[in-house]
Structures are given as C-alpha cells and as structure tokens.
C-alpha positions as CSV (number, residue, x, y, z in Angstrom):
1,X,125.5,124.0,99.3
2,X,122.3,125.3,100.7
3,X,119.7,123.2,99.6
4,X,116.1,124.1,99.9
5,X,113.1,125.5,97.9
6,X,113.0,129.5,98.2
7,X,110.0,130.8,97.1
8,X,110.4,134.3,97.5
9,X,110.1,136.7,94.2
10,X,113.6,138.2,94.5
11,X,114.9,134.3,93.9
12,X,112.5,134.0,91.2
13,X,113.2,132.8,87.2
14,X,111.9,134.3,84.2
15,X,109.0,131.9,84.2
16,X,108.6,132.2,88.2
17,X,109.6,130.9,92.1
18,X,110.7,127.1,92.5
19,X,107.8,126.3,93.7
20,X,106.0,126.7,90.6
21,X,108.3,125.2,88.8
22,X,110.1,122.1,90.4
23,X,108.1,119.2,91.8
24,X,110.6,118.8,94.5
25,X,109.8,122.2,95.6
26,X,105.9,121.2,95.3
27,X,105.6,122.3,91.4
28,X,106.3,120.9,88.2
29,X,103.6,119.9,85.9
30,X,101.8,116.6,85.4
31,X,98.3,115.0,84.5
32,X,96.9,114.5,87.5
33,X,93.7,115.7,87.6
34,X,93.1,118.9,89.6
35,X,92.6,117.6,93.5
36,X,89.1,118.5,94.6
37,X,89.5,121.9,97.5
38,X,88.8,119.4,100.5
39,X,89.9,116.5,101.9
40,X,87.8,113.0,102.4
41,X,86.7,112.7,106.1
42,X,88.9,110.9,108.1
43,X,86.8,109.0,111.2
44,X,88.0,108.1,114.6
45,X,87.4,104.2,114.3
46,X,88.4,101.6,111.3
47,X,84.9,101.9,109.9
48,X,85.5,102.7,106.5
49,X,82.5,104.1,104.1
50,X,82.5,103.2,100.1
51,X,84.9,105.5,98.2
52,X,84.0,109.1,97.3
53,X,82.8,110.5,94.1
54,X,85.9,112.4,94.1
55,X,88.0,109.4,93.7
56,X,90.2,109.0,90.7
57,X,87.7,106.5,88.8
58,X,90.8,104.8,87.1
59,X,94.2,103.7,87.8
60,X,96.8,106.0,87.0
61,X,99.3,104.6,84.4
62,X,102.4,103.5,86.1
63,X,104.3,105.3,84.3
64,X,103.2,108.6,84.5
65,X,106.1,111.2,84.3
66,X,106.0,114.4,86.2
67,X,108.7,116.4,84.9
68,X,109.8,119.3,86.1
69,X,110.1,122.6,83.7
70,X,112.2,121.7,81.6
71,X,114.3,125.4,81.2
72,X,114.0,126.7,84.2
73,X,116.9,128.4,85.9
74,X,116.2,130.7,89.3
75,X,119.0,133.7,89.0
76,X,121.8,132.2,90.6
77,X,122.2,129.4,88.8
78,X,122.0,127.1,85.8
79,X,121.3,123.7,87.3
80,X,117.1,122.8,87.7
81,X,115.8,121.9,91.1
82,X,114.0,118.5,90.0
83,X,114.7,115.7,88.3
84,X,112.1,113.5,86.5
85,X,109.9,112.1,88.7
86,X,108.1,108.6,87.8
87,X,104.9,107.9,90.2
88,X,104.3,104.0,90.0
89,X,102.7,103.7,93.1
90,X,99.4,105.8,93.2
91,X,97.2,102.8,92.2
92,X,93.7,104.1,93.3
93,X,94.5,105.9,96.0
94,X,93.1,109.7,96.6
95,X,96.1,111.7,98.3
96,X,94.9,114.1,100.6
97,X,95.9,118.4,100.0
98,X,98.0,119.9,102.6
99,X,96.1,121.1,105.8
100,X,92.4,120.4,103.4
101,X,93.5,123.0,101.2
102,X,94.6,122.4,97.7
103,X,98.5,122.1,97.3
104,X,100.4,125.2,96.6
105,X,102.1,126.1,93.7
106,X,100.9,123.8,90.5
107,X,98.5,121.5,92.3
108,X,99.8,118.0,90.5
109,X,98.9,115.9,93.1
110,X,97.6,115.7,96.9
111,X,100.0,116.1,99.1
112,X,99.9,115.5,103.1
113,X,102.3,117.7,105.6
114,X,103.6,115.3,108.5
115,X,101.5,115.9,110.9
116,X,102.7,117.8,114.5
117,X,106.2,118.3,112.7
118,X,108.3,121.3,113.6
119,X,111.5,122.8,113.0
120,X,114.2,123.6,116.3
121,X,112.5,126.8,117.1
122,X,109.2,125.3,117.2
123,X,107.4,126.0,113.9
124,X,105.7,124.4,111.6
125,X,104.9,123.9,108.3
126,X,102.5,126.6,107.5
127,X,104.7,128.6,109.1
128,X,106.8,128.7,106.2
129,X,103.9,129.3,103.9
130,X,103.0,132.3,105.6
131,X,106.2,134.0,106.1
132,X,107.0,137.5,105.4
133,X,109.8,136.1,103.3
134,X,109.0,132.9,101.7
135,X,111.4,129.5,101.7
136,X,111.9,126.6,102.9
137,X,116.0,126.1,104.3
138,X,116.1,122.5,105.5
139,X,119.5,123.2,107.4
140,X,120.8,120.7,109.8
141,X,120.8,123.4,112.2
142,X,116.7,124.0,111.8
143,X,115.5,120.6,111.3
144,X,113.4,119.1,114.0
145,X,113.2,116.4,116.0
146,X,112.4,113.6,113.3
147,X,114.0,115.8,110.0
148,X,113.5,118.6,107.9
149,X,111.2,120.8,106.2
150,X,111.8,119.7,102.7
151,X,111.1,115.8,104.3
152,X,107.7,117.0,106.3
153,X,106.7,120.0,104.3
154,X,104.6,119.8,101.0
155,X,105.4,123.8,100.2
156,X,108.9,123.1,100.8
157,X,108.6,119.7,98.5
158,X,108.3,117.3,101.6
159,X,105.1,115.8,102.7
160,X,103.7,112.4,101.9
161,X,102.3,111.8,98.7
162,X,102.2,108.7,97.4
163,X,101.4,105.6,99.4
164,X,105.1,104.6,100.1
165,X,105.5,108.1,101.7
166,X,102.5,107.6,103.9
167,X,103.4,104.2,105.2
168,X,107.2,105.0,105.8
169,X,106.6,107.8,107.7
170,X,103.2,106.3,110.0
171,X,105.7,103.7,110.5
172,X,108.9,105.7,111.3
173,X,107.6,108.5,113.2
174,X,104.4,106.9,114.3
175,X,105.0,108.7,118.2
176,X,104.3,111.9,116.0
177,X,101.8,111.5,113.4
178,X,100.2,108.1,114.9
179,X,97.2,108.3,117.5
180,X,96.0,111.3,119.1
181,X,93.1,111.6,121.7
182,X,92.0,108.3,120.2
183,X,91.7,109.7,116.8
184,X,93.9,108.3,114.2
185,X,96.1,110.9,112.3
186,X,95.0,111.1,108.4
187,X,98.5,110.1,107.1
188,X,98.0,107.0,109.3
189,X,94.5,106.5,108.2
190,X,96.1,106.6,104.7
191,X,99.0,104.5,105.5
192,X,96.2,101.8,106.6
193,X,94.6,102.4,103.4
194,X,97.7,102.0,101.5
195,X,98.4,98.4,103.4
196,X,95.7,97.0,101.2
197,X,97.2,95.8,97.6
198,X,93.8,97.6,96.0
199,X,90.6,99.0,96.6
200,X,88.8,95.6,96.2
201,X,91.2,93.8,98.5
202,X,89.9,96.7,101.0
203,X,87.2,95.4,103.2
204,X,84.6,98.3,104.4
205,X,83.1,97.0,107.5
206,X,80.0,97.8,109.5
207,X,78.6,97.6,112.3
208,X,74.9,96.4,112.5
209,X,72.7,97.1,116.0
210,X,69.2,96.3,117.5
211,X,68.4,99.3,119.0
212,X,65.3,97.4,120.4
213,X,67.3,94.6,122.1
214,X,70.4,96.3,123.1
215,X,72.7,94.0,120.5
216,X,75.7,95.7,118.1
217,X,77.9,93.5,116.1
218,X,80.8,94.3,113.6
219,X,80.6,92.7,110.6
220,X,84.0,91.8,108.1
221,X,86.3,92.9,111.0
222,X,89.0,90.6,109.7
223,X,91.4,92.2,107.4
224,X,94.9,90.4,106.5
225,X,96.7,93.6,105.2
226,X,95.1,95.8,107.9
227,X,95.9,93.1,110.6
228,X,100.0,93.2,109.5
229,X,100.5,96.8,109.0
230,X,99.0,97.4,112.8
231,X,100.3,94.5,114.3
232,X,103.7,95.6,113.3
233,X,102.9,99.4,114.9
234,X,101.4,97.5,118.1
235,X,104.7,95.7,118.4
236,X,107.1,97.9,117.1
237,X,106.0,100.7,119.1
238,X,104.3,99.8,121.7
239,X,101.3,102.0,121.7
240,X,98.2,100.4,123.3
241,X,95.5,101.6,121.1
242,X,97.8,100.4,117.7
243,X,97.5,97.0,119.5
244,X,93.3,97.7,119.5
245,X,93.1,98.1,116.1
246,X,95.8,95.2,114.8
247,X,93.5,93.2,117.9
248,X,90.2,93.9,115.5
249,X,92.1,93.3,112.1
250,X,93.3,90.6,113.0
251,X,91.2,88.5,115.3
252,X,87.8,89.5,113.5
253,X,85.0,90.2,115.1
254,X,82.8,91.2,118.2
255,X,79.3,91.5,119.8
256,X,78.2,93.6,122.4
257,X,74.8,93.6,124.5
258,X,73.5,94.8,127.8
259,X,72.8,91.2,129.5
260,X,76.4,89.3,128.0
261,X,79.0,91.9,127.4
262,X,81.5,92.1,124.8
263,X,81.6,88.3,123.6
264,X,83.9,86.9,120.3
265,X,82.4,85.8,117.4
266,X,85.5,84.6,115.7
267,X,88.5,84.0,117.6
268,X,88.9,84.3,121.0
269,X,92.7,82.7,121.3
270,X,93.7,85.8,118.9
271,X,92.2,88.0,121.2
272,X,94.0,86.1,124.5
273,X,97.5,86.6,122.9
274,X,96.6,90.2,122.0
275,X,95.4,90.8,125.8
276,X,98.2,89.3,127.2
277,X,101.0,91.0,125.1
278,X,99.3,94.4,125.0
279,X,99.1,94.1,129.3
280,X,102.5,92.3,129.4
281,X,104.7,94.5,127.6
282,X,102.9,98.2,128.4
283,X,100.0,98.0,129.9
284,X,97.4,98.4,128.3
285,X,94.1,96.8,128.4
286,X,92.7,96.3,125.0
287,X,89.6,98.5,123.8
288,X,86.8,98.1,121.1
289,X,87.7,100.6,117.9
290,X,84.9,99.4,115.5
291,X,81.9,100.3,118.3
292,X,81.2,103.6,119.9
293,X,81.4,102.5,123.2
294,X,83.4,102.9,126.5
295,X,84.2,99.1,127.2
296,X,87.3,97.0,127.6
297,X,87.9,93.8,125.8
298,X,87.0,91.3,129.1
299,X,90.3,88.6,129.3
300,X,89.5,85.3,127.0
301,X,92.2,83.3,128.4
302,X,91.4,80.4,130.0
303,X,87.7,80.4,128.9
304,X,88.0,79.3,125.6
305,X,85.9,76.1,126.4
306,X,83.1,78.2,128.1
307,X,83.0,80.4,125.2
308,X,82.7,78.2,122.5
309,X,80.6,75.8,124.0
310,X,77.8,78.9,124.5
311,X,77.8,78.8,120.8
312,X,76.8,75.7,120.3
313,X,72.8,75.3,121.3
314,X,71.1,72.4,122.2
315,X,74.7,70.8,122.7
316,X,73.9,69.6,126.6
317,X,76.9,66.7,126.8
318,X,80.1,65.6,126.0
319,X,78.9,62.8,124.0
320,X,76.7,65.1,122.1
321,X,79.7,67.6,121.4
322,X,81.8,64.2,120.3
323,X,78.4,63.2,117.8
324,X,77.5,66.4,116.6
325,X,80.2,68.3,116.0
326,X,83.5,66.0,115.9
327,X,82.4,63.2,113.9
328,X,80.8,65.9,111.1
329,X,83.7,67.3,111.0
330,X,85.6,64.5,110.3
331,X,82.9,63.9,107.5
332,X,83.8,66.6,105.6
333,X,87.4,65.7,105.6
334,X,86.5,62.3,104.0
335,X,84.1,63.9,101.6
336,X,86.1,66.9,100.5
337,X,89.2,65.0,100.1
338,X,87.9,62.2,97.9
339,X,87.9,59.5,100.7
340,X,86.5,56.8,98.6
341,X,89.9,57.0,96.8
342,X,92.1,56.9,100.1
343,X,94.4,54.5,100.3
344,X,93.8,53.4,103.4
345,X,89.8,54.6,104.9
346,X,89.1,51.0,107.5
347,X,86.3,52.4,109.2
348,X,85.8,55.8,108.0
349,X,81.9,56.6,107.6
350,X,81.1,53.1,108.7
351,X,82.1,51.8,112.1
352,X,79.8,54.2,114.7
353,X,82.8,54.9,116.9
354,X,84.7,57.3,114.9
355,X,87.5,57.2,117.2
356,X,88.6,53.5,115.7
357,X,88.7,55.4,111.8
358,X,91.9,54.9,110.3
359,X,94.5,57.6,111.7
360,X,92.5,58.9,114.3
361,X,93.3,58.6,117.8
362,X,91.1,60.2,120.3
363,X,91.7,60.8,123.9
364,X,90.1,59.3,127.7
365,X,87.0,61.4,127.0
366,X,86.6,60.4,123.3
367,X,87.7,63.5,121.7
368,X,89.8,63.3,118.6
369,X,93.2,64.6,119.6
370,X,95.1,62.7,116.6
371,X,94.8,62.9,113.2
372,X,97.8,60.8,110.9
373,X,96.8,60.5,107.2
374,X,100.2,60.6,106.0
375,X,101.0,59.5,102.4
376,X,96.9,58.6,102.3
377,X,96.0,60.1,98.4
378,X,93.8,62.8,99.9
379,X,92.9,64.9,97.0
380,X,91.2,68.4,96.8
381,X,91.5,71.8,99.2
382,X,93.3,71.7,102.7
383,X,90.3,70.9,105.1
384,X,89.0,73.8,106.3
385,X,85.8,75.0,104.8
386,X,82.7,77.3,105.3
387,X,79.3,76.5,105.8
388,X,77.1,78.5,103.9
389,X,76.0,80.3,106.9
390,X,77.1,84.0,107.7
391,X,81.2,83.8,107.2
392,X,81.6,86.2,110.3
393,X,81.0,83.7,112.5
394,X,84.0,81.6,112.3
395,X,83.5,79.6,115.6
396,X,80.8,77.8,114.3
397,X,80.3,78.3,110.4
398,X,83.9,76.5,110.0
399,X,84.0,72.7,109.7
400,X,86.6,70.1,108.9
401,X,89.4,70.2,111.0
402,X,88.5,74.1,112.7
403,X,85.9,72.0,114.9
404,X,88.7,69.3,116.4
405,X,89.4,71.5,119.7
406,X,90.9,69.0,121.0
407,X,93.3,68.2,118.2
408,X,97.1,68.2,119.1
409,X,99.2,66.5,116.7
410,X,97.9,66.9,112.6
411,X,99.7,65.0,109.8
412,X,98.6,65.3,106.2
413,X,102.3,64.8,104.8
414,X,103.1,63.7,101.5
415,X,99.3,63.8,100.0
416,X,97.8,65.7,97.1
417,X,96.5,69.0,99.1
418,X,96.0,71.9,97.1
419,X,95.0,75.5,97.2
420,X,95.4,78.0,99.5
421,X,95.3,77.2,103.7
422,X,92.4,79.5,105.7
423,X,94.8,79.7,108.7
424,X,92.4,82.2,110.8
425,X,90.0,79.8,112.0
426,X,92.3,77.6,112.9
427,X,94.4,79.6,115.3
428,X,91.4,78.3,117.5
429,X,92.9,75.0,117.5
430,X,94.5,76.2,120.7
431,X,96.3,72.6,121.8
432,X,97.6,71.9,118.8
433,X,101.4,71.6,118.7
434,X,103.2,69.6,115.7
435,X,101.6,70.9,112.0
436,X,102.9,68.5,109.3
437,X,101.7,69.5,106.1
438,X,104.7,69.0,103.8
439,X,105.1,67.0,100.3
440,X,101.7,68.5,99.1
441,X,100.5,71.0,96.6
442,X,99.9,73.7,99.0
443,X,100.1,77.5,97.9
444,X,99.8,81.5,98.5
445,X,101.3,82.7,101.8
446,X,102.8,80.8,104.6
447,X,102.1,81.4,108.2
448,X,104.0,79.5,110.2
449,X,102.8,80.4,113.7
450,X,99.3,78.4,112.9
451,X,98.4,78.4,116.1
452,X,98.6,79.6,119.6
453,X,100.6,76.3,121.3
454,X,102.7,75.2,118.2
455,X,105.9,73.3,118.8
456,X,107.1,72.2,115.3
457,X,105.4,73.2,111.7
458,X,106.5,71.9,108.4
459,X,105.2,73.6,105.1
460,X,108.6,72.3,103.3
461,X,107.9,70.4,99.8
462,X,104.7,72.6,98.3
463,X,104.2,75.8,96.1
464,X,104.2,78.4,98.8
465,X,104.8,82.1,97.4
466,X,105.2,84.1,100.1
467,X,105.9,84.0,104.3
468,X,103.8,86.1,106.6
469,X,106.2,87.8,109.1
470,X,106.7,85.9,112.3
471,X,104.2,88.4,114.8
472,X,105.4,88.8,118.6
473,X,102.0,89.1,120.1
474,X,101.2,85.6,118.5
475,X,101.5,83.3,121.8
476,X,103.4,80.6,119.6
477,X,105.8,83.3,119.0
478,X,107.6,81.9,122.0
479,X,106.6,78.2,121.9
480,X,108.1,77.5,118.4
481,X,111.1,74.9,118.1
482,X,111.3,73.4,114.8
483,X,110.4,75.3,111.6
484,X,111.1,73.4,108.0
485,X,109.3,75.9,104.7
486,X,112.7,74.3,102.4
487,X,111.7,73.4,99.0
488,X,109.1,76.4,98.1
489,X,109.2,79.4,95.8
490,X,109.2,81.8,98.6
491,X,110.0,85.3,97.7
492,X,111.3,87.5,100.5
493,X,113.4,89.8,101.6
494,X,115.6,87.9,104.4
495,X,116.0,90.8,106.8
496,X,112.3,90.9,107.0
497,X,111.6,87.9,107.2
498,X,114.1,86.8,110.2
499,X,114.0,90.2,112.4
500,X,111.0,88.4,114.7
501,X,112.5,85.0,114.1
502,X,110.8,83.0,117.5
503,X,113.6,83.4,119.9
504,X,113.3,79.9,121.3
505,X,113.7,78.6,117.9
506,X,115.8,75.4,117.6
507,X,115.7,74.3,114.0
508,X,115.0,76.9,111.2
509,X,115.4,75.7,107.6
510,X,114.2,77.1,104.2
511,X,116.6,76.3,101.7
512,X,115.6,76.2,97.8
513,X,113.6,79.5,97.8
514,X,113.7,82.9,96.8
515,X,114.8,84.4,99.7
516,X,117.3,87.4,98.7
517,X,119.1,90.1,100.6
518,X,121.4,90.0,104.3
519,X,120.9,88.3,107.2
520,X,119.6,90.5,110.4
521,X,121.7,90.9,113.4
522,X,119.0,88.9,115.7
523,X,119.9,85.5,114.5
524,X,122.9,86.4,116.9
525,X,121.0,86.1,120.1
526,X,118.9,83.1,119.1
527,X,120.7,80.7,121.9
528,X,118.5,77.8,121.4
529,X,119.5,77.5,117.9
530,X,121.1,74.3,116.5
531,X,120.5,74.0,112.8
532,X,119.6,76.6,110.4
533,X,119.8,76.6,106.4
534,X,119.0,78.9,103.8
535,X,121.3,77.6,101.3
C-alpha cells in the first residue's frame, strides 16, 4: 500500500532494517566481491586509460543469484521485500559505489545514484541517508521530476547498477545525468562503456603530440558501439556536445597544428553531415572532445576535393591522380577478386587506358565514375582493403573501390562476395548514389545509408545478420528512395529498426528475415512511400 524501503530501527526484523536485508532495498547477499572504497576516475573527454587493478579479473557467471534473506519479516508483516534477483548482465564491467563511497547496507554490488535527481521538495538522495529518521517513501506525491527514490536512489534500492540501468537511464533522462560544464556525468561515462559488447571490443584511444612541432593527433578515434549509442543521444536529444562525441566516434579521427588547423584524417563527409545537422537543428558548432583544446571543428563541406587532394603528395595533375591512384585501385579489385577467373576481364590489366576495362565507364575528365561487374564470378572479400600503412589514416591507407571519388553508380550483383563490408571508408565516396550489392555472400551488419548522396541500395539476397539503425545526421538520411535488404537472416526488433526510417523513402522491402515485434507509428507520415514489404 506504501511501498518503500524504511530503514529505521523501530521498523526493523529480528535479523535487522530492510536495507540489510532485501536487495531491493540495497541489501541481500551475493558473491560479488567486496567493491573497492573509491570509484575509478571518470575524465572529461572520451580518452579512456587500460582498466584498473581493481577490475573484476573474470566474467561473472550469468547466472549469479542474489537472493534476498530468505526469512526475513520486518514487524508488520509476513511478506519479504525482494524477490530473487538473477544479474546476467554484468559481463566485465566495474559498477561504480554511490557518491565514491562503498554501497550501504551489505555491499553486493556497486551501485550508482542518478545523478542531480531530487524529490518535489528538492532533496536528494543522500538526503535520505542522512535523515534523522531513516527511509525511503517513493510516494507519487514526493517523487521528482523524472521518478522516485526507490528508481534513483541506491539506499532506497534505486540507482543504476548493472549496465542496462546505466544506459536506460543516460538515455531517458539524459537532460539530467548527461553533460555538465563539458564534463560527462559518470553514469553516462558508464552507459558509453556499457555500449561496447566487451572489454576487447572497447577501443582505448590516445592522443599522440610533437611538442617540438606544434602537431597532436588522436589515434583509434573510430568506435562502432561508441559512434551509435551517442549518435542516438546527439539526435534524440539534441544536445550539441552529444553530437561532438558521436562526431569523434563516428567519423574517426583528427590532427591539429599551429600552421593548418584542425584537418581530418579519416572522413571528412562524416564530419560535413555532423556539422551541418548539429548547426541545422540547434545550433551548435561542433567541438574537439579527444584534444584539450579550445577549437571548433572548421566546416568540411564543399572542400572535400581540396582536402583529400593535400593528402596525396607529389600528385601535381589530374592525369597523375587518374594513374596513380584510380587505376591501382582498380588493380586491387582485379587481384583481390580472382580476376583471372572473371568471366568477362577484356582489357583489364592490359589495355593502358583503364577507362575501356570491361564495366568501367569513366567520365569527360577520365575519372572512373562507373563500375558494372554484375554476374562477373568475382570471388573473395568485398573490395575495400587496407594497406599495411597506419589504419588511422583512412583517406589514403584504403584502396580498392575507397579511392574511386568520383564513383557514382557501383554494381557487383549476383557474384561470389563474401565477408564482412568496411563501410567507414567508403562513406567518402561522396557522389555515389545507386549501391547494388545483392545475390552475393555478403555478411555481419547492414548499413544501408553507405554513403552521403545515396539514392537506392540493395543488400537483398546475402547472409546479413543484423541492420544498423537508420542515423538522422547521416546526409543520405534524406536522399534515400529505394531500399531492398529482403532475403537475409536479419534479426531485429521492428520498432527499432523503422522509427528513423528515411522520410523520403519510396520503396522499403525486407521480407524473409527475422524481423519480430510492431510496427512504429512513423511509417504513418512517410508520404513518398509506394511499396513496402516485411512479409
């Protein structure tokens, strides 16, 4: 009738207050090991260090029970505060202690109060710790603005303390516990943390400087898990410095000197459609997280030429850009893809002209802007690969197709592609507009907003898994018509999925998946749409 966690002696049981004894009420008992007395340090930028000594050294079983007592009874009544509790997803994770102190009560597990939370009369959880008379009501009449004490509180049971608690509640009441004075909270530092799978899918970045020359880099910026959970904060929420961390996860990274600026390293269209949306829809100009330093990002768009030509030294002409770089690239496609077995290669490595190769078709300046090898028997990985060169450097370490800046129309349909796709350097492909990669052997995740000008994409007929969400600040967010990913074993929840469906979408179909749950509600505004099937 009144639910809450009194901890007060007069409400106490033979064996001792609720909170002692119920895990909902921040008791219980369990094998944790005992939380060390203070908390890691949280920074103010994404530069992470290795993990503490004080790290669990081991997974946690996934089953680990954390019962509450199993006889107690405060004096009122006969019914126990807590049911069994089963913790499956701890992983390696170290939960922080309330306020850097251990938790009270039995200290099973590190526990996190929300952060700025307060009831209607303005107090907060210590507070309640600290009060003459001890407990926790969580009363609809004293809960605060985003819930109560027992949600928020880790001495009233509340708190976040295992990774799903972190990330619902940076995400749900990021206003609150998100960014303050440009430091980010600790239960969103931990969300962030949590948005990696495991510790060794968590890339620890640095940033390396010549002191002597005036040059600082960042180096392993890019960060897939890190890039979605604050891309979805950034454009959920609309606070501009979510967007200049989901702009550094996702786009990769930077270099700063005295002479040049802040210049890209890896993708400077990703870092366009982040300026633009961040100034667009609030207003914000974009800021380096990663480097100390009290810079804007300078705008990208419409320089993307001038940019990635100053990478390119000793590249003085057109024609040289066409031999050097284009016909290489092409090179590798043929060599990676077992060329010599093609069913069709007239001209390919032979004639000098390498726009007269089979399927190529360049434009008036020579550069390829064409590539049709449908249904050719190309065999091996989808053409994007790495030269064994630092892999931070995207712009010009990639070669295959990431080179073709020109490129507008790619189809490698109905071949024997296999492997996973490295979309992230070819979001640089920045004319590209019709993606045909169907009918191949293609797996892991799809991305279907490839890159920044893309019209129609089909992934339909391969071994996809998964579907990366459909990302607003993306610029082909808005220039996508036809989408085909039918015929995969993509796993999904729908409403998910199709909440940030493109909204100029004409043609959406991915039957014969895994797709499971409802349909959202914004299907109902899409008012370009013709055709859609998830049958």
């Amino acid at each position: 009738y009144e639910p809450g966690c009194p901890g007060a002696d007069a409400f106490a049981g033979d064996t001792g207050p609720a909170t002692m004894n119920c895990c909902i009420c921040g008791g219980g008992s369990g094998s944790h090991p005992r939380p060390p007395t203070n908390s890691p340090a949280i920074t103010n930028s994404p530069t992470k260090s290795a993990p503490s000594s004080t790290s669990p050294s081991s997974t946690p079983p996934s089953s680990l029970l954390i019962p509450a007592a199993p006889t107690f009874h405060n004096i009122y009544t006969t019914t126990t505060y807590a049911t069994t509790t089963t913790d499956t997803t701890t992983s390696s994770s170290t939960f922080y202690s309330s306020g850097g102190d251990s938790p009270t009560a039995n200290p099973i597990q590190f526990c996190l109060d929300t952060p700025n939370w307060k009831n209607v009369y303005g107090k907060g959880c210590n507070d309640y710790k600290t009060a003459e008379v001890p407990g926790c009501p969580n009363w609809r009449s004293l809960a605060g603005d985003i819930g109560n004490a027992a949600e928020h509180c880790c001495h009233c049971g509340g708190g976040s303390r295992i990774c799903e608690d972190f990330v619902s509640k940076c995400q749900k009441y990021f206003d609150v516990v998100g960014i303050k004075d440009g430091a980010v909270s600790q239960i969103c530092e931990r969300a962030e943390f949590c948005s990696s799978t495991s510790i060794a899918e968590d890339t620890y970045h640095e940033v390396e400087s010549a002191i002597d020359v005036g040059i600082s880099q960042t180096v392993g910026l890019y960060n897939e898990c890190k890039c979605d959970f604050w891309s979805r904060l950034c454009e959920d929420k609309g606070v501009g410095e979510a967007c200049d961390y989901a702009a550094e996860y996702c786009c990769g990274d930077y270099r700063y000197d005295d002479f040049w600026g802040l210049v890209y390293l890896n993708s400077p269209t990703c870092y366009c459609d982040f300026f633009n949306y961040s100034q667009e829809k609030f207003g914000h100009k974009l800021k380096p997280k990663a480097m100390n330093i009290s810079k804007e990002f300078p705008n990208p768009c419409n320089r993307f030429q001038e940019l990635r030509n100053s990478f390119f030294d000793g590249v003085a002409s057109e024609v040289d850009m066409r031999l050097l770089i284009e016909r290489p690239s092409l090179e590798a496609i043929y060599n990676e893809t077992d060329g010599q077995n093609w069913s069709n290669k007239a001209g390919w490595m032979n004639e000098i002209d390498h726009c007269k190769w089979h399927g190529i078709t360049c434009d008036g300046d020579g550069f390829v802007m064409s590539i049709d090898l449908r249904d050719n028997n190309l065999v091996g990985q989808f053409p994007v690969y790495t030269d064994f060169q630092i892999e931070s450097y995207w712009v010009n370490t990639k070669y295959g197709l990431a080179n073709l800046y020109n490129l507008k129309t790619l189809d490698l349909a109905d071949n024997k592609l296999a492997g996973k796709i490295e979309y992230a350097p070819l979001y640089n492909l920045y004319l590209l507009t019709d993606f045909d990669v169907s009918g191949n052997q293609l797996s892991g995740e799809v991305d279907a907003l490839v890159t920044p000008s893309l019209r129609n994409v089909d992934l339909s007929n391969n071994r996809f898994t998964s579907m990366s969400r459909f990302k607003k600040y993306k610029q082909s967010f808005r220039t996508l018509r036809f989408c085909d990913v039918s015929n995969n074993t993509i796993h999904h929840d729908a409403s998910d999925l199709l909440e940030n469906i493109p909204p100029n979408i004409e043609r959406f179909f991915a039957s014969n998946n895994q797709i499971h749950g409802s349909l959202p509600d914004s299907l109902n505004f899409l008012s370009e749409l013709r055709r859609f099937d998830m049958s």
